[in-house]
TIRO-715528 format. One line per field, with one value per residue (C-alpha): residue number from 1; residue in one letter; x, y, z. Coordinates in steps of 0.2 Angstrom, whole numbers, plus 5000, padded with zeros to 4 digits. Each point is the difference from the previous one (the first is absolute). Example, Ala and Ser with C-alpha at 12.3 -4.5 7.8 and 13.67 -1.06 7.14 Angstrom:
// TIRO-715528
n 1;2;
res a;s;
u 5062;5006;
v 4978;5017;
w 5039;4997;
This chain:
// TIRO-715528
n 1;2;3;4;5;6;7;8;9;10;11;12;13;14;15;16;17;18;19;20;21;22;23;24;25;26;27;28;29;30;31;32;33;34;35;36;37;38;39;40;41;42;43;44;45;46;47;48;49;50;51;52;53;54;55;56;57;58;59;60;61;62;63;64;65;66;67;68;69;70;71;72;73;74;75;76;77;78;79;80;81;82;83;84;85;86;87;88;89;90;91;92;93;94;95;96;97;98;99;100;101;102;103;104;105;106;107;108;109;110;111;112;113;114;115;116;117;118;119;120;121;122;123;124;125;126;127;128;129;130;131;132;133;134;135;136;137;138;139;140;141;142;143;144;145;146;147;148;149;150;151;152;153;154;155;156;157;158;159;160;161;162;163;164;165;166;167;168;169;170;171;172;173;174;175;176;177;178;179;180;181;182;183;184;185;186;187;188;189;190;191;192;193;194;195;196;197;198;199;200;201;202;203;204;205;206;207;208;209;210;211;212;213;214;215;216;217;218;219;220;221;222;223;224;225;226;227;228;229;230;231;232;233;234;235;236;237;238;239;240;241;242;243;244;245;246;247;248;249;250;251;252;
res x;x;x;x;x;x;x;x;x;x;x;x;x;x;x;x;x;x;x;x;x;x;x;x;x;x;x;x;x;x;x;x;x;x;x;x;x;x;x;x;x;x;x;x;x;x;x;x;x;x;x;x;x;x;x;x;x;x;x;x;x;x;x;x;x;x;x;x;x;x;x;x;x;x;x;x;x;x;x;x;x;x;x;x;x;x;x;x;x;x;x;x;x;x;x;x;x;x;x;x;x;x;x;x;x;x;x;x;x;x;x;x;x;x;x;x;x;x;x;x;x;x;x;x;x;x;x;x;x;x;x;x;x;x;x;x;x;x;x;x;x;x;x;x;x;x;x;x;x;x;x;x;x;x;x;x;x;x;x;x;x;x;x;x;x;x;x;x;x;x;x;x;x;x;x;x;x;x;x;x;x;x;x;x;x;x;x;x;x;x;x;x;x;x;x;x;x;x;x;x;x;x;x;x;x;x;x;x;x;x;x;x;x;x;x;x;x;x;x;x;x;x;x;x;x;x;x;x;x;x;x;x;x;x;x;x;x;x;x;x;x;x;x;x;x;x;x;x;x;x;x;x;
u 4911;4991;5010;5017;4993;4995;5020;5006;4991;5007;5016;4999;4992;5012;5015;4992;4998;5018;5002;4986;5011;5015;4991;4991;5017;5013;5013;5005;4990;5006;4991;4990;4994;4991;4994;4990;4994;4994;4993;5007;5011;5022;5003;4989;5004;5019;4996;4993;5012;5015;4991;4997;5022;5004;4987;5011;4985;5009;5014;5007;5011;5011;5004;4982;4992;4989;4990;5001;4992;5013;5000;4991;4982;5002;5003;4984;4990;5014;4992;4983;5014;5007;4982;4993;5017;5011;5018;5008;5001;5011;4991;4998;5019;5003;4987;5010;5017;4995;4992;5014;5013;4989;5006;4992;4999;5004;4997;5007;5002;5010;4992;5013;5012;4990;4992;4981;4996;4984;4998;5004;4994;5004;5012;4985;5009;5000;4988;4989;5005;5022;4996;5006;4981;4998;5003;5012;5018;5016;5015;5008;5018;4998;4987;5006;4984;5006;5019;4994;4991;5017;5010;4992;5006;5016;5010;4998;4981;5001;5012;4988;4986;5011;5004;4980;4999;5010;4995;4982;5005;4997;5012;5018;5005;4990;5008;5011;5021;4998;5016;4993;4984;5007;5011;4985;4990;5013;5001;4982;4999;5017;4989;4982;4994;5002;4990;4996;5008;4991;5005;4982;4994;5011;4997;4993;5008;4994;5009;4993;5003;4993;4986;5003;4994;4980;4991;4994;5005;5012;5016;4994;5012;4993;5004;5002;4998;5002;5011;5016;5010;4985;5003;5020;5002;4986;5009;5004;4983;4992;5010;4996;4982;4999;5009;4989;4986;5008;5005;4983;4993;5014;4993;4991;
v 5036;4986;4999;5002;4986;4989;5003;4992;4987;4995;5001;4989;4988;5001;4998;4985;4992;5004;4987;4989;4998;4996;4986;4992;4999;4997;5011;5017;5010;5014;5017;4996;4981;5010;5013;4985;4993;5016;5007;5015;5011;4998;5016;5003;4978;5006;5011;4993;4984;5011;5007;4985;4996;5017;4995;4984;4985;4998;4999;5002;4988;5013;4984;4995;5017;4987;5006;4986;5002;5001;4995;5011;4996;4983;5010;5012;4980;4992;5003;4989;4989;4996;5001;4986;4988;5002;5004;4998;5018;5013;5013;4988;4998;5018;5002;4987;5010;5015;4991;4991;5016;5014;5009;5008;4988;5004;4995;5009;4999;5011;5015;5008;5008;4998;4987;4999;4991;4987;4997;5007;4990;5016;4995;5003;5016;5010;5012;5002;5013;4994;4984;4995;4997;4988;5008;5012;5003;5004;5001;4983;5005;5005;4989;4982;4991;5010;4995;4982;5001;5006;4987;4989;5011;5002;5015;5010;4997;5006;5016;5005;5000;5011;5012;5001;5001;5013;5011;4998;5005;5019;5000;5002;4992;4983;4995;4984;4999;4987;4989;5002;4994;4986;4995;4998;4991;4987;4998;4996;4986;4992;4997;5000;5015;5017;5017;5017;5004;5017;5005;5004;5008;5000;4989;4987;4984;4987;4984;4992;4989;4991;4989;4982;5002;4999;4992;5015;5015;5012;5000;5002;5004;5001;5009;5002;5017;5009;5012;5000;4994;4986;4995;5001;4989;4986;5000;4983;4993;5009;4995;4985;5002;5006;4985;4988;5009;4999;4982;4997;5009;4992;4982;4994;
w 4904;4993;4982;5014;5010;4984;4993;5019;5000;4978;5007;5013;4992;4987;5013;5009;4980;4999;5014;4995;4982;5009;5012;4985;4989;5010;4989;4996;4988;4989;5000;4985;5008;5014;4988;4991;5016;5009;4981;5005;4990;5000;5007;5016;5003;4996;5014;5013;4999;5002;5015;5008;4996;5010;5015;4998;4997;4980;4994;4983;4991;4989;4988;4996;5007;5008;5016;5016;5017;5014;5016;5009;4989;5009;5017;5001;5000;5012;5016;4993;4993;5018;5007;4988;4996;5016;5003;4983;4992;4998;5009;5017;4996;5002;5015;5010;4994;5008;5015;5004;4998;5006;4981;4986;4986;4983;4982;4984;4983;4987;4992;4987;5013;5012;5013;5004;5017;4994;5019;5017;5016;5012;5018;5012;5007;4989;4997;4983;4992;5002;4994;4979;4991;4986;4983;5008;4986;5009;4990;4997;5002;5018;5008;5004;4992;4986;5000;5002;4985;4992;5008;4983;4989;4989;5007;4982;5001;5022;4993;4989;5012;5011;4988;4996;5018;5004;4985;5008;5018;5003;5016;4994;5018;4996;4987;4999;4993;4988;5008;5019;4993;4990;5013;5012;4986;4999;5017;5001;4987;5010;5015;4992;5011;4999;5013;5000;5017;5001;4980;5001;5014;5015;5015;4989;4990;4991;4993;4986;4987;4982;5004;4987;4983;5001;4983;4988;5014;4997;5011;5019;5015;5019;5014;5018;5009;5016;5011;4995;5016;5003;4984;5000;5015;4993;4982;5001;5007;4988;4985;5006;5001;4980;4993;5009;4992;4984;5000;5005;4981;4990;5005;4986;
């Protein structure tokens, strides 16, 4: 128990030197860079850096093979930010968006042919275990955080997502036509917006959109979710409601 207890408590110090790295430089690091400044070996820091990527606190450049921190390190802090420095963070953004629609609140960011949610603020009636949890994947083709997160793409690079997509999808009947789903894609970068309306689970929609380009993350999009029909009849508040917050980020 003791050698078991001994190996938890080297890994997690290990993880929180990962960090530590990234807050003293300022940059990416490549898998070797943190090997030298944990003194540990390339193939358990190889390792545990691509499990921090799938938890969704890296991510990997695939031109440099650089590892960066994403968004949601800054968010496990950003209550204590708001407690000490006030109204200005992101997180006290996304509190007062679901405050002031009563939604769930989403953030996500692309991984492979899929999208990982980096933070849910839960619509307070909904109980625990229906709510979407941080770190969550859902397949990017069919969520709306997802196809906003397409909407940056080139339509080749957003086919071949869906084909990956579809090969990975175990139920025939989910699987999306290539036109339809090009169709709606275009659709979505036409008016900036784009929703679920029940493709996921039935009853609920969310309407989501990119979130502006944010310095050394990887693309983000946000989203707004609920019951379908509450949702439906609030479109244009709502829509409304995300660009505000997204014109609020993009101001330098």
């Amino acid at each position: 128990m003791q050698g078991t207890d001994s190996l938890a408590v080297k890994s997690a110090r290990r993880t929180i030197e990962v960090f530590e790295l990234f807050a003293e430089t300022h940059r990416g690091a490549t898998v070797s860079e943190v090997a030298r400044h944990l003194g540990a070996p390339l193939s358990s820091t190889s390792v545990l850096l691509a499990g921090l990527a799938r938890l969704g606190y890296l991510e990997q450049d695939l031109t440099d093979r650089r590892y960066r921190p994403t968004l949601r390190v800054m968010l496990l802090g950003g209550w204590l930010q708001d407690r000490l420095l006030g109204q200005g963070s992101l997180l006290r953004l996304m509190e007062e968006l679901r405050s002031s629609t009563q939604l769930t609140v989403l953030i996500g960011l692309q991984r492979q042919a899929q999208v990982q949610y980096i933070l849910t603020l839960r619509r307070p009636d909904v109980p625990e275990e229906e709510h979407m949890r941080a770190g969550m994947l859902r397949p990017i083709t069919r969520t709306a955080v997802g196809k906003a997160l397409l909407m940056l793409k080139p339509p080749e690079e957003a086919a071949r997502l869906l084909r990956r997509a579809n090969a990975e999808e175990a139920d025939p009947a989910q699987r999306i036509g290539l036109t339809a789903f090009l169709a709606d894609l275009r659709k979505g970068q036409a008016r900036g917006w784009t929703e679920s309306a029940g493709s996921m689970r039935p009853g609920l929609s969310v309407l989501a959109m990119p979130l502006p380009p944010l310095a050394d993350q990887p693309s983000l999009a946000i989203g707004l979710g609920g019951n379908l029909k509450t949702v439906e009849a609030r479109r244009e508040e709502l829509v409304e409601r995300l660009r505000s917050v997204c014109r609020i980020l993009a101001e330098p």
